[in-house]
KOLLUM-386060 format. One record per residue: x, y, z of N, C-alpha, C in turn; residue in one letter; chain; residue number from 0. Coordinates in Angstrom, 1 decimal, decimal comma. Example, Ala and Ser with C-alpha at 12.3 -4.5 7.8 and 13.67 -1.06 7.14 Angstrom:
2
       nX       nY       nZ      caX      caY      caZ       cX       cY       cZ   selo   kedo   vose
     13,2     -5,7      7,8     12,3     -4,5      7,8     13,2     -3,3      7,8      a      A      0
     12,8     -2,2      7,1     13,7     -1,1      7,1     12,9      0,0      7,9      s      A      1
END
This chain:
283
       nX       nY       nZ      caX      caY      caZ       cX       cY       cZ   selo   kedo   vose
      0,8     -1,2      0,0      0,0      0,0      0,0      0,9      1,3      0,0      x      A      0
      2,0      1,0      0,6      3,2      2,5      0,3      2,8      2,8      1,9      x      A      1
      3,8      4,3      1,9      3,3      4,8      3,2      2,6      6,3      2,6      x      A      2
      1,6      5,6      3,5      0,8      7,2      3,6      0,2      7,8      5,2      x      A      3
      1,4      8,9      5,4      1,9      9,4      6,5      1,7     10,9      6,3      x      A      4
      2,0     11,3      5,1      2,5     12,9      5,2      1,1     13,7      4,8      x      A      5
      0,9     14,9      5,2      0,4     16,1      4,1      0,8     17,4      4,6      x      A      6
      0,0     18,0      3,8      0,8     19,6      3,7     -0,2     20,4      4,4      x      A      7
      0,1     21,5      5,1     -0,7     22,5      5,8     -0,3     23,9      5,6      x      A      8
     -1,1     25,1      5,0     -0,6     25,8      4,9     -1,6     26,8      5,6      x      A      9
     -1,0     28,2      5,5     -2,0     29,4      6,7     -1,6     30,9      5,7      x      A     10
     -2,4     31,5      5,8     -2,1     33,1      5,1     -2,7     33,8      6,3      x      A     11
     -2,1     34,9      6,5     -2,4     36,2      7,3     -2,1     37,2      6,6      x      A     12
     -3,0     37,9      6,5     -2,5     39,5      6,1     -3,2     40,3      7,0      x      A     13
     -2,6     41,8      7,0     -2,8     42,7      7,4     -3,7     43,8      7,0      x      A     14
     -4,3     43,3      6,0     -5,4     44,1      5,0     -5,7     43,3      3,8      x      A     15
     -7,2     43,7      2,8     -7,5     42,2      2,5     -6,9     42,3      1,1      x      A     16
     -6,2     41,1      0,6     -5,8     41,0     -0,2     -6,4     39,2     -0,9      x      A     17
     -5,5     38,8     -2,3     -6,1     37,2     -2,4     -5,4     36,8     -2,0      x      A     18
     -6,1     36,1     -0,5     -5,2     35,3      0,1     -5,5     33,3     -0,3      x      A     19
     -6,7     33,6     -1,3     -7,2     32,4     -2,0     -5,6     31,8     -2,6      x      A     20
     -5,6     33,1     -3,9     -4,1     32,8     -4,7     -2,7     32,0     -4,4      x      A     21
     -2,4     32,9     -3,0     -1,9     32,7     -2,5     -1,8     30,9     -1,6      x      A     22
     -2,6     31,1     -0,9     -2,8     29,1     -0,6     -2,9     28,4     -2,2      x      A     23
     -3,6     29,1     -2,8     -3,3     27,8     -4,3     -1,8     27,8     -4,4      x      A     24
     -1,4     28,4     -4,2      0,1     28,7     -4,9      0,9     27,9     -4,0      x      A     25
      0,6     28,2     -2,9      1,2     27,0     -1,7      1,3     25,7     -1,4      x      A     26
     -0,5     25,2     -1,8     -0,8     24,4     -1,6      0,1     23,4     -2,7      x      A     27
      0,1     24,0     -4,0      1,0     23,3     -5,0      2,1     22,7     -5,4      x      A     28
      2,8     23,8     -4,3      4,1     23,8     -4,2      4,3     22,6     -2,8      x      A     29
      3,5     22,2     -2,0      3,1     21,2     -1,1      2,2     19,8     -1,7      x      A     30
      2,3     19,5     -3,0      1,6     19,1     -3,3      1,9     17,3     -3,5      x      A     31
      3,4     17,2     -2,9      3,9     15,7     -3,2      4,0     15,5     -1,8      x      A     32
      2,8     16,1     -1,3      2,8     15,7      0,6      1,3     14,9      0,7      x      A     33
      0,5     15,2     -0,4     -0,7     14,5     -0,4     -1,6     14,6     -2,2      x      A     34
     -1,8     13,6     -2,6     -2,5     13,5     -3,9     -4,0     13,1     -3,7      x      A     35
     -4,5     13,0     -2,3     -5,8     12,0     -2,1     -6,3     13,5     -2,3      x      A     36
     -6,6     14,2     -1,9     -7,9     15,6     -1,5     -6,9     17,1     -1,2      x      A     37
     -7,4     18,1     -1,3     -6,8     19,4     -1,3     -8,2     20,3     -1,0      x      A     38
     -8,0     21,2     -0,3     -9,2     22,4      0,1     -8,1     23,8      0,8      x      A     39
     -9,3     24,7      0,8     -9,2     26,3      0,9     -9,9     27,0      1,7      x      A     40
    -10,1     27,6      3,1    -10,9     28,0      3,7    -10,3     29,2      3,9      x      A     41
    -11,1     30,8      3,3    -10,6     31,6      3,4    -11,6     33,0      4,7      x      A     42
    -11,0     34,0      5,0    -11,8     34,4      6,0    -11,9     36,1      5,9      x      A     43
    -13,0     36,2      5,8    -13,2     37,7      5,7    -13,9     38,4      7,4      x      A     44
    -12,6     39,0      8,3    -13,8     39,2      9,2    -14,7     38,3     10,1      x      A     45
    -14,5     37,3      9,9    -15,6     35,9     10,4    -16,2     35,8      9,6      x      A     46
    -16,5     35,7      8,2    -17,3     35,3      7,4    -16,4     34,6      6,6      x      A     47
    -16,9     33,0      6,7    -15,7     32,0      5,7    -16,3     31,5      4,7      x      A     48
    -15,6     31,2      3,5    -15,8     30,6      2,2    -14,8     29,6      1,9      x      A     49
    -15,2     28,3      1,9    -14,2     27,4      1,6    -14,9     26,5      0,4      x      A     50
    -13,7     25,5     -0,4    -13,9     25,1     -1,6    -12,9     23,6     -1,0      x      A     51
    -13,3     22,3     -1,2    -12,2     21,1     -1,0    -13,1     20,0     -1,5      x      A     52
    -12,2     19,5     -2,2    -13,0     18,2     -2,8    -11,8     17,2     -3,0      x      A     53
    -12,1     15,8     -3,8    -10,9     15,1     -3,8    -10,2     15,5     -5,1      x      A     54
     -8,9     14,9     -5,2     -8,4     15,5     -6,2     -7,2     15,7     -6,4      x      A     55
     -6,0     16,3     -7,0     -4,9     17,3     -7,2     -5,4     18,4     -6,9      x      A     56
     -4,3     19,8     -6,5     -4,7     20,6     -6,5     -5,0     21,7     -7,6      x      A     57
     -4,4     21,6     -8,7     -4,6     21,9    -10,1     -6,0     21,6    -10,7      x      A     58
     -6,6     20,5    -10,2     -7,8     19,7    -10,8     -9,2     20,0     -9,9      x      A     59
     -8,5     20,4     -8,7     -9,4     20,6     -8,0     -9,8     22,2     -7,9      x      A     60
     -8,9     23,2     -7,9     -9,0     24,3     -8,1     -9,2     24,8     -9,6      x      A     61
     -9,7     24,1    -10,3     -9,5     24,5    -11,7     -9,9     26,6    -11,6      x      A     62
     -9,9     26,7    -13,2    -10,1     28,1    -13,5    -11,0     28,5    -13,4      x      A     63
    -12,2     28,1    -13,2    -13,5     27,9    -12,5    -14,2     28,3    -11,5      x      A     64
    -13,4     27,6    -10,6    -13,1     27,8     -8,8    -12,7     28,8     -8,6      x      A     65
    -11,3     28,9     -8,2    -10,5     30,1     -7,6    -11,1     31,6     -8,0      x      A     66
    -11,7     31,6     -8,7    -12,6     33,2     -9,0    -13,7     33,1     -8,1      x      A     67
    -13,8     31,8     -7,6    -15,7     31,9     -6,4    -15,2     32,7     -5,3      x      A     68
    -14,1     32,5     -5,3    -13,1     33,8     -3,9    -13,5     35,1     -3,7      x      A     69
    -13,9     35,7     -3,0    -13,8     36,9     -3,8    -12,4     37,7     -3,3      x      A     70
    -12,0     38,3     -4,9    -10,3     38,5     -4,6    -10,5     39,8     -3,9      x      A     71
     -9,0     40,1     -3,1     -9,1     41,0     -2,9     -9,8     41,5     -1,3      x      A     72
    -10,3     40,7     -0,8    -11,6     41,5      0,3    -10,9     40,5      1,7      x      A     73
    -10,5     39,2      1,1    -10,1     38,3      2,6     -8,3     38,9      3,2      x      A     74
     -8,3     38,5      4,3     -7,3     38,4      4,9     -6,5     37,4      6,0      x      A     75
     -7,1     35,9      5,8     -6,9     35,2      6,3     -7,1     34,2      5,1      x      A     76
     -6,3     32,6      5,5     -6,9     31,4      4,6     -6,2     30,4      5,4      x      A     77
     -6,8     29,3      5,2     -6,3     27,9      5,7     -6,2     27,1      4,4      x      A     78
     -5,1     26,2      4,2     -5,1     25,4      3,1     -4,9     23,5      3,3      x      A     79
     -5,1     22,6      2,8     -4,5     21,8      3,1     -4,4     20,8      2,0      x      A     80
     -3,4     19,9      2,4     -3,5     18,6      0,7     -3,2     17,8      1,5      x      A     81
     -4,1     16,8      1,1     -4,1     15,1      2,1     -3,7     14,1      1,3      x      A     82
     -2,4     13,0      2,3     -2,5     11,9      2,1     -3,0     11,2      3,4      x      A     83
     -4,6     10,5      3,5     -4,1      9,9      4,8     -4,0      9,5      5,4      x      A     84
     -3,7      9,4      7,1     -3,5      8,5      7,6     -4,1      7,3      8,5      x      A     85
     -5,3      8,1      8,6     -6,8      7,3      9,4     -7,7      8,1      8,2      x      A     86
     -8,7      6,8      8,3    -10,0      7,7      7,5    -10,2      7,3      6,1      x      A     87
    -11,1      7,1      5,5    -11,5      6,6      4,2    -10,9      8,0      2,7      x      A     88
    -10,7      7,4      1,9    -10,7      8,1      0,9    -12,0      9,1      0,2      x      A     89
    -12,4      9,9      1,2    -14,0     10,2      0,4    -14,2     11,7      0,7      x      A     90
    -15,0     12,7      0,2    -15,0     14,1      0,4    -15,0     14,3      1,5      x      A     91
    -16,0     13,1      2,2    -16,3     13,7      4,2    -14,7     14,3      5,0      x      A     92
    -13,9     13,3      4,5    -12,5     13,7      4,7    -11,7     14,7      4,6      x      A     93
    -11,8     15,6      3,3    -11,2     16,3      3,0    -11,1     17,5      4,1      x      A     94
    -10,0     18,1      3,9     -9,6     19,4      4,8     -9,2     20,2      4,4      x      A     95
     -9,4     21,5      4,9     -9,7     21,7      6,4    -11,0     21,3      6,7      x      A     96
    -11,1     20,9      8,2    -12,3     20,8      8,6    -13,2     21,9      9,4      x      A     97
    -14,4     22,1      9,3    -15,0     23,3      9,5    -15,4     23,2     10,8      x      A     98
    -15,9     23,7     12,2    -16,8     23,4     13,1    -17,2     24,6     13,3      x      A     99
    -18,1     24,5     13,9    -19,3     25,8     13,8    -19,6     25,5     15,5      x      A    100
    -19,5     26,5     16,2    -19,7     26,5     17,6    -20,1     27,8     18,4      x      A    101
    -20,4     27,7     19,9    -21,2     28,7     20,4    -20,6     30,0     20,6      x      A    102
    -19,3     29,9     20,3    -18,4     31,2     20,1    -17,8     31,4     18,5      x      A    103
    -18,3     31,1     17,3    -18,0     31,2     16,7    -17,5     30,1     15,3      x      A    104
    -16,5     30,1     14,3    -16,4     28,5     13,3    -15,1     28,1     13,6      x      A    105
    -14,4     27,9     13,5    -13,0     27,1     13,3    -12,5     26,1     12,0      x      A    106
    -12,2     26,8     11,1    -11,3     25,9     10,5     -9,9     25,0     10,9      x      A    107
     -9,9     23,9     10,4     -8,6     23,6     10,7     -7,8     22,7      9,8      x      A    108
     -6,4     22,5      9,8     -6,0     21,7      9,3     -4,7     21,3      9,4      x      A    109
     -5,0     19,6      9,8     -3,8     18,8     10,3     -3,1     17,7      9,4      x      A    110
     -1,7     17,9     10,0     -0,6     16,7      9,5     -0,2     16,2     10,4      x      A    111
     -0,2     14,8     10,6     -0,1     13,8     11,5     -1,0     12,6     11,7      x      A    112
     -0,5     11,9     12,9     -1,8     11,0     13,5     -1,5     11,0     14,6      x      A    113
     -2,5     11,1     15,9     -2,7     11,0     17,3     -2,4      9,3     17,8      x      A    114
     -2,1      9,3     19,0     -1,7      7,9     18,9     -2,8      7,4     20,3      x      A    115
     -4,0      8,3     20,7     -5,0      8,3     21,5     -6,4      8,6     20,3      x      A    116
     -6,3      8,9     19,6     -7,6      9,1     19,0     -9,0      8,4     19,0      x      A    117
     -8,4      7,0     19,0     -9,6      6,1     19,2    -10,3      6,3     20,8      x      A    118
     -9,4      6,6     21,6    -10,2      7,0     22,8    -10,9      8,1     22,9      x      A    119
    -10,0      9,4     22,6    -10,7     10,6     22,2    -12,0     10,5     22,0      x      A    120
    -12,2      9,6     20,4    -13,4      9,7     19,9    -14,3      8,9     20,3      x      A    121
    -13,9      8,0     21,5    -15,0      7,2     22,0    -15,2      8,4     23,4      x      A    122
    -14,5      9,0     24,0    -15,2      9,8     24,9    -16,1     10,7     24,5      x      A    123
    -15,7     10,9     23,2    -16,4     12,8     22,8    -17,7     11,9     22,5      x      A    124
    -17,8     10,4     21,6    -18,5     10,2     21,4    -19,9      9,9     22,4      x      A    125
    -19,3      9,5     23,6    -20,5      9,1     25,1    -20,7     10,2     25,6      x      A    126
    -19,9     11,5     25,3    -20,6     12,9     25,4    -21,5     13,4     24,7      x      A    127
    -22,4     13,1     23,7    -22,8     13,6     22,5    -22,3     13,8     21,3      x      A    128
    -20,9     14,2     21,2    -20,6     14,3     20,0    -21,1     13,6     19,0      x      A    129
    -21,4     14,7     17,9    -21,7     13,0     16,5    -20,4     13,6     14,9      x      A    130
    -20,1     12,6     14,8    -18,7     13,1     14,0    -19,4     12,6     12,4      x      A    131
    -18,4     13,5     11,8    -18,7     13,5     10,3    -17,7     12,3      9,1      x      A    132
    -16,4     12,4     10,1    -15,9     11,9      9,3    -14,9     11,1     10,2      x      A    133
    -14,1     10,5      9,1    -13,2      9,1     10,2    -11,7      9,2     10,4      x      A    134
    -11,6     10,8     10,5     -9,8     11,2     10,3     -9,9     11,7     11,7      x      A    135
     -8,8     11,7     12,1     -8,0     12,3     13,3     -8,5     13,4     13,4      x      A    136
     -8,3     14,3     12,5     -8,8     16,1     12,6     -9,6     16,3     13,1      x      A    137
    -10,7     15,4     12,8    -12,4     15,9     13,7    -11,8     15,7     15,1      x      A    138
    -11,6     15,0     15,6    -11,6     14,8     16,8    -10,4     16,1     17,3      x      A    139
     -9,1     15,9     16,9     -8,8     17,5     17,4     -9,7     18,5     17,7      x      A    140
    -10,7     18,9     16,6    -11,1     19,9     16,1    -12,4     19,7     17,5      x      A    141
    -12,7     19,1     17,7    -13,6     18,9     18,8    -12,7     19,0     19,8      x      A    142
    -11,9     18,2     20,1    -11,6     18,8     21,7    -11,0     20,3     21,7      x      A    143
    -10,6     21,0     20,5    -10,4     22,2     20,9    -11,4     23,0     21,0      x      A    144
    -12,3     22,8     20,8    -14,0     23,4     20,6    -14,5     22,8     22,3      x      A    145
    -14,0     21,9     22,7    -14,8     21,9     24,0    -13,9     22,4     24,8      x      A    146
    -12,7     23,0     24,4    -12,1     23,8     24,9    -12,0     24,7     25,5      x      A    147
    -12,6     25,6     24,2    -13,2     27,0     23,5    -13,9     27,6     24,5      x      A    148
    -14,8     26,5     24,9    -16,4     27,0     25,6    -16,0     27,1     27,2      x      A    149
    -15,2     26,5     27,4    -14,7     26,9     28,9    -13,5     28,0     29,0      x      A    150
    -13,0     28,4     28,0    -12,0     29,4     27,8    -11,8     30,7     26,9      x      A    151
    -11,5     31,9     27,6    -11,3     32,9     27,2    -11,0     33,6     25,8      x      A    152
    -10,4     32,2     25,3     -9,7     32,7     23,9     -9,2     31,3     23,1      x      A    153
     -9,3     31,6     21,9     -9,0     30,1     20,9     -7,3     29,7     21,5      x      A    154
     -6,3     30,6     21,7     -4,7     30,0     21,8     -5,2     29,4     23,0      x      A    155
     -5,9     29,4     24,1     -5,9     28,9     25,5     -6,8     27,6     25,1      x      A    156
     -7,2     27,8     24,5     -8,6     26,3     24,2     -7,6     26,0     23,5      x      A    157
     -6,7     25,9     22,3     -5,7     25,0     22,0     -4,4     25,0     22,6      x      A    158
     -3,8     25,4     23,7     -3,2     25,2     24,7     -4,2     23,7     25,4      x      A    159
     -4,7     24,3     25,9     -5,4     23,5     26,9     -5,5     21,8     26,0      x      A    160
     -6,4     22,3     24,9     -5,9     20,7     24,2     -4,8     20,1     23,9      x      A    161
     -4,1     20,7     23,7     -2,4     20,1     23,5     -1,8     19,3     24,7      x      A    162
     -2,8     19,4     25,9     -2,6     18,3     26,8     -3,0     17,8     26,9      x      A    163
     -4,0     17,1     26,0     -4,5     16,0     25,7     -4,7     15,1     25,0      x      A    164
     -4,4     15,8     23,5     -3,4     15,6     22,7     -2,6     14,4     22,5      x      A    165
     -2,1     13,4     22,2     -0,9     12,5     22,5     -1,0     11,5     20,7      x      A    166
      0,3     12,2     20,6      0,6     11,5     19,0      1,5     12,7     18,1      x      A    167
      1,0     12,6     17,1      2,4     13,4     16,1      1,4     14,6     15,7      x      A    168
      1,4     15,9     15,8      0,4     17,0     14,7      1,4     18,1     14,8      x      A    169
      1,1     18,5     13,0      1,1     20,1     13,2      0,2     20,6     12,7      x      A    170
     -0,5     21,5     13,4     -1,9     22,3     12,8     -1,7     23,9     12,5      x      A    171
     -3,0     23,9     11,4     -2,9     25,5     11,3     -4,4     25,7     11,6      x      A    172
     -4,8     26,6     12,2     -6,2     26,9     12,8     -6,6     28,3     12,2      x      A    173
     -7,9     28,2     12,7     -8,1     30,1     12,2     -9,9     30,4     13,0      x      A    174
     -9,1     31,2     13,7    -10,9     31,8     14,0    -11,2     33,3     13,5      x      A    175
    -12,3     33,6     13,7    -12,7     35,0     13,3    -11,6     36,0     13,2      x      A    176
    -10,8     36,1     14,4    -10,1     37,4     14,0     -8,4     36,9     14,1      x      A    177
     -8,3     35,4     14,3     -6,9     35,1     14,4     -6,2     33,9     13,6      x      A    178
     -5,2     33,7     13,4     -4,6     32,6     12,6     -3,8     32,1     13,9      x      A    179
     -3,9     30,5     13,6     -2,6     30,2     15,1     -2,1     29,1     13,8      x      A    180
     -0,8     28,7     14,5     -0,4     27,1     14,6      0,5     26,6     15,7      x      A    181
      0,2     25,2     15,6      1,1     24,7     16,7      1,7     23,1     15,9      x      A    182
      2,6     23,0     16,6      3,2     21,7     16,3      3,3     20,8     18,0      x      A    183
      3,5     19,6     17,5      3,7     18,7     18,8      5,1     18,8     19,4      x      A    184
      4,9     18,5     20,6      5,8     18,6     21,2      7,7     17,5     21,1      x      A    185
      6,6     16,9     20,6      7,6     16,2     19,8      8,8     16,5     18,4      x      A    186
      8,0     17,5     18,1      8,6     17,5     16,5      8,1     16,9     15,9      x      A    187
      7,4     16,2     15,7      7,5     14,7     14,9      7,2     15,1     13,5      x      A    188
      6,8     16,0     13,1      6,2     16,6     11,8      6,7     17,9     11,4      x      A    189
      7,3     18,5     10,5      7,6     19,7     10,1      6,8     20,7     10,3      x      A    190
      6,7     22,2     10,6      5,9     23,1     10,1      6,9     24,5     10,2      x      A    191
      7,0     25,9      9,9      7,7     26,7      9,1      6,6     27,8      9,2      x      A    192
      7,5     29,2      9,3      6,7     30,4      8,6      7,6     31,2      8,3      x      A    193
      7,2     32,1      7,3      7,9     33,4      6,9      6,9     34,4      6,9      x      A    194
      7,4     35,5      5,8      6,6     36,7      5,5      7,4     37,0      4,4      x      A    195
      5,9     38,1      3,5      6,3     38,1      2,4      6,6     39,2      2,0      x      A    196
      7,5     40,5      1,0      8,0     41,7      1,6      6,7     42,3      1,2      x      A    197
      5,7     42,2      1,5      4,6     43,3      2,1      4,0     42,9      3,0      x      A    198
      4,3     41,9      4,2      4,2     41,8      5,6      3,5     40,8      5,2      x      A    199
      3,1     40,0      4,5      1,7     39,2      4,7      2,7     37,5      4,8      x      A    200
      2,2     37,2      6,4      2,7     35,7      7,3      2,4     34,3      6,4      x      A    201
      2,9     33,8      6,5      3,0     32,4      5,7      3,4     31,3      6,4      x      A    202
      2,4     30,4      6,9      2,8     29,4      7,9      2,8     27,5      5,8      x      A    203
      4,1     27,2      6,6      3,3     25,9      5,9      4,5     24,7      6,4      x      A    204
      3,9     23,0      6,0      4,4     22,5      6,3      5,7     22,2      5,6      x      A    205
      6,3     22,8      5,1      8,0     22,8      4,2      8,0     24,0      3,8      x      A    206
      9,3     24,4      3,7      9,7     26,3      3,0      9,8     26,4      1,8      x      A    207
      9,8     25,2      0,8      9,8     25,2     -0,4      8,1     25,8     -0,6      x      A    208
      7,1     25,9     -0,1      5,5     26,4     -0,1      6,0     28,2      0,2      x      A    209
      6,9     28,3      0,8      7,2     29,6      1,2      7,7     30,4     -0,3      x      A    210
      8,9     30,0     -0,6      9,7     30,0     -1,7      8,1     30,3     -2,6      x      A    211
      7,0     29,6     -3,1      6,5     29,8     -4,0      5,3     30,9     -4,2      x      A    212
      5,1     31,4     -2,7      4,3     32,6     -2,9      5,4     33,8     -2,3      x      A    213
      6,4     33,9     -2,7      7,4     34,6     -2,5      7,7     35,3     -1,1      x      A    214
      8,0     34,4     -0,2      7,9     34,7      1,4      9,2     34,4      1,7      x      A    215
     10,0     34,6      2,6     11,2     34,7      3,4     10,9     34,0      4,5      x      A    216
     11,9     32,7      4,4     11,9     32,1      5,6     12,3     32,6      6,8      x      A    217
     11,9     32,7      7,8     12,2     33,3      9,2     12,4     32,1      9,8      x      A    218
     11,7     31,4     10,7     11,9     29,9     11,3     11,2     28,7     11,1      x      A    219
     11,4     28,0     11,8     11,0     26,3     12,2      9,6     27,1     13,5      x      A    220
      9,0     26,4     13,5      8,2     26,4     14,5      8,8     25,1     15,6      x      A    221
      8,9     25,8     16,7      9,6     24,4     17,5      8,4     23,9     18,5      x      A    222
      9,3     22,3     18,3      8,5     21,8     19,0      7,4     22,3     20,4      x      A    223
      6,3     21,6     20,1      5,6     22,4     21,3      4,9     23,7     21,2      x      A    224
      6,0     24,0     20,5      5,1     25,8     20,4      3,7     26,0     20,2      x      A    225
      3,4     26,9     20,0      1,9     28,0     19,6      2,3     29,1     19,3      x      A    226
      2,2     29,5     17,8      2,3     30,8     17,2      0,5     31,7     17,3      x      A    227
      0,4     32,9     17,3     -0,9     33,2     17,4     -0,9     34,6     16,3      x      A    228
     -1,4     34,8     15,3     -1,1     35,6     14,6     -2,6     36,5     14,2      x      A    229
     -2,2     38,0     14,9     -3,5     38,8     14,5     -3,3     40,3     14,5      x      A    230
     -4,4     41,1     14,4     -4,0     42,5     13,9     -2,7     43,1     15,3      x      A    231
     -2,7     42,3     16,5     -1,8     43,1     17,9     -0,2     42,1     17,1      x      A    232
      0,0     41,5     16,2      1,5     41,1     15,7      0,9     38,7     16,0      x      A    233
      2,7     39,0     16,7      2,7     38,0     16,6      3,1     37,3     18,3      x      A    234
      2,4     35,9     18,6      2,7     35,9     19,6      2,9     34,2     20,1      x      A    235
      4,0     34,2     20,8      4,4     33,1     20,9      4,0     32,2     22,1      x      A    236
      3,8     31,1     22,5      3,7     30,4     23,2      4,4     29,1     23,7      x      A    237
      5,0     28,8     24,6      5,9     27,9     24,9      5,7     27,0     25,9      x      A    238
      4,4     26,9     26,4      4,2     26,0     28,0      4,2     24,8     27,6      x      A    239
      4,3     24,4     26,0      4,4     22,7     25,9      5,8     22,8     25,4      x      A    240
      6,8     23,4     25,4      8,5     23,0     24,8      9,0     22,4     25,7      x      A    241
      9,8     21,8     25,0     10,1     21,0     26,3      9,5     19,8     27,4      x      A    242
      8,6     19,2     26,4      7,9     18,2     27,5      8,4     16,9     27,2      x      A    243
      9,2     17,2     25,5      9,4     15,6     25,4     10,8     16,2     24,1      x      A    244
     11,7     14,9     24,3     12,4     15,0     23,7     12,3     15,3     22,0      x      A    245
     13,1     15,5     21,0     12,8     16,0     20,0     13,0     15,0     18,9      x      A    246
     11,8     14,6     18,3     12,0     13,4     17,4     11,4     13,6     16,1      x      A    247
     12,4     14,8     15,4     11,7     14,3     14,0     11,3     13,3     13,2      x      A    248
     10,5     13,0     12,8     10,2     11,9     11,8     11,4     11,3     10,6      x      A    249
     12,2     10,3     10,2     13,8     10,3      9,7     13,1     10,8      8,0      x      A    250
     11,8      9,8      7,5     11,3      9,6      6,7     10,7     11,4      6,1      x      A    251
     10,7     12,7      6,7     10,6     13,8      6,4     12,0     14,0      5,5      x      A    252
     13,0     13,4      5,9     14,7     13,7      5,4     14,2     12,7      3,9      x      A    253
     14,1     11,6      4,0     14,7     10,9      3,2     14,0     10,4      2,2      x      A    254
     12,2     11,0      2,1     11,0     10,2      1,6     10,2     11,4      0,9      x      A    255
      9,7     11,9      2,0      8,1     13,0      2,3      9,0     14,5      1,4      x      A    256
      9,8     15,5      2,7     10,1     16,0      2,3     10,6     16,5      0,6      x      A    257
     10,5     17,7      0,0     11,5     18,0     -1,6     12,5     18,5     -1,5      x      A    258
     13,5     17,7     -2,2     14,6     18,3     -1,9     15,0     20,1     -1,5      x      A    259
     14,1     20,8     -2,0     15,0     22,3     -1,7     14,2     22,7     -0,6      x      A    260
     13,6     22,1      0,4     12,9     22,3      1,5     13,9     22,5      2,6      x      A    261
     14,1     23,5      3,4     14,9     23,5      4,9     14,0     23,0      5,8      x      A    262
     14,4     22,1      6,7     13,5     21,7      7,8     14,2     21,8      9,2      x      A    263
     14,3     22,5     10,5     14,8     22,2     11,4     16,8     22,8     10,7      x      A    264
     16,8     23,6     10,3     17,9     24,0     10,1     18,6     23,5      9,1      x      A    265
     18,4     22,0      7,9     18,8     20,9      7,4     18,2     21,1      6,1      x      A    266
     19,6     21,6      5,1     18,4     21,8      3,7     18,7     20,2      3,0      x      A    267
     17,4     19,5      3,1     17,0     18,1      2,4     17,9     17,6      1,3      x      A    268
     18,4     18,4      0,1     19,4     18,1     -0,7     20,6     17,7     -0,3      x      A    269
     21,0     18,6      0,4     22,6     18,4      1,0     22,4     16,7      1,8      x      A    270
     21,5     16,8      2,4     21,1     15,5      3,2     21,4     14,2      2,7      x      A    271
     20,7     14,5      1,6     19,8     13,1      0,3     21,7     13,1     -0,6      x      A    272
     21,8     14,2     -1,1     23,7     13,8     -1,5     24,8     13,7     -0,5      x      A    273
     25,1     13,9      0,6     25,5     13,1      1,8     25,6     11,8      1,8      x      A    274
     24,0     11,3      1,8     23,9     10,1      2,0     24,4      9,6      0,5      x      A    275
     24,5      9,9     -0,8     24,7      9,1     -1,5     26,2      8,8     -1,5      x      A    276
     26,7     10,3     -1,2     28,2      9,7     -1,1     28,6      8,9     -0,1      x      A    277
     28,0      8,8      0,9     28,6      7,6      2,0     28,4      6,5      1,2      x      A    278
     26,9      6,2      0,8     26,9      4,9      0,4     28,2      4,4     -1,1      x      A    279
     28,5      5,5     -1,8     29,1      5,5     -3,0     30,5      5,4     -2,2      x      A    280
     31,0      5,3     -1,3     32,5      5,8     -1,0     33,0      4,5      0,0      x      A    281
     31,9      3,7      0,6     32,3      2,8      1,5     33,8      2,3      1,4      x      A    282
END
């Protein structure tokens, strides 16, 4: 069956509304040998969202068609994602980001990884009421940070607070009304990245070669554990999960998933992949 482990996650912020649709297409593509099963777009005007995901390529799925239902110009946020996956049927219910609609507001989201508790998760949320749409990992994130939500001040503390409960490999990009986050596990176990692009507009994604293609400047690695929180007050960091576990990139991001001209964790993938050839060529 191969391995199917990886996909891609991308995030747009701007500071005034621009197409930030474009932009995730452009990302998403350049992310696009991280998942061939489904690809989607959830963009954000203000709290009013418009998203587009079906199965597909991203080219095929966004045809010339689509990307005009945007309206250009007016958003200032977007979530993007392209799936290979890892739990979950091959079928649209799947596709991501996933939406949830709640008593404070929607949440988009979209994750790379797999939880290594999920099945329990979703049998608790499940004897709480919850009724789920689909058979991936993400719903169930996407719910415990929504039951989060309702007992907390603000979305970074509702996904704070889930991140300790949490247990397995993610990096996500989120978005509510007036903010963009991401976070990665504490582990490392998954890549994620942001820059900015020289008219300030933030670019979260899971490899910097997605950076490189809507013309953004890598700044860093998101490290393990973190929480980035990105909104009109800047940018803001979060750290109460660094440090809880040692740091275990996945080896298979180096030598598989990853494109070669991607930096990950300081390590540009080429240099890596010809390294190894000369060891093996030089024994």
């Amino acid at each position: 069956m191969g391995l199917h482990e990886e996909c891609g996650v991308f995030g747009v912020f701007a500071d005034k509304p621009i197409n930030v649709a474009g932009i995730a297409y452009y990302g998403l593509y350049a992310l696009q040998h991280r998942g061939q099963e489904s690809c989607g777009i959830v963009v954000n005007d203000d709290g009013v969202f418009a998203s587009y995901k079906d199965l597909g390529l991203v080219g095929e799925v966004f045809s010339p068609d689509v990307l005009p239902r945007f309206p250009a110009g007016t958003m200032t946020m977007a979530v993007g994602h392209t799936r290979y996956g890892t739990t979950g049927a091959t079928n649209r219910n799947n596709c991501q980001p996933i939406e949830v609609n709640h008593q404070k507001g929607k949440m988009p989201l979209a994750h790379n990884g797999n939880l290594s508790n999920a099945s329990e998760l979703r049998s608790e949320l499940e004897l709480s009421g919850a009724i789920f749409h689909t058979t991936s990992d993400t719903e169930t994130i996407a719910y415990i940070i929504t039951r989060e939500r309702l007992k907390t001040t603000s979305i970074e503390n509702a996904l704070s607070r889930a991140m300790d409960t949490l247990d397995g490999t993610y990096s996500l990009v989120l978005m509510s009304p007036q903010k963009l986050m991401c976070a990665r596990d504490p582990y490392g176990f998954r890549p994620l990245c942001f820059g900015k692009t020289k008219d300030g507009v933030i670019v979260i994604a899971s490899e910097s070669c997605a950076l490189k293609a809507v013309g953004a400047e890598f700044i860093r690695d998101v490290e393990p554990g973190e929480i980035l929180v990105f909104s009109k007050d800047g940018m803001k960091s979060r750290k109460e999960h660094c440090g809880k576990r040692s740091k275990q990139l996945c080896i298979f991001e180096y030598i598989y998933f990853a494109r070669p001209d991607s930096t990950i964790d300081h390590l540009l993938i080429l240099l890596l992949v010809s390294f190894g050839f000369f060891i093996k060529n030089n024994r």
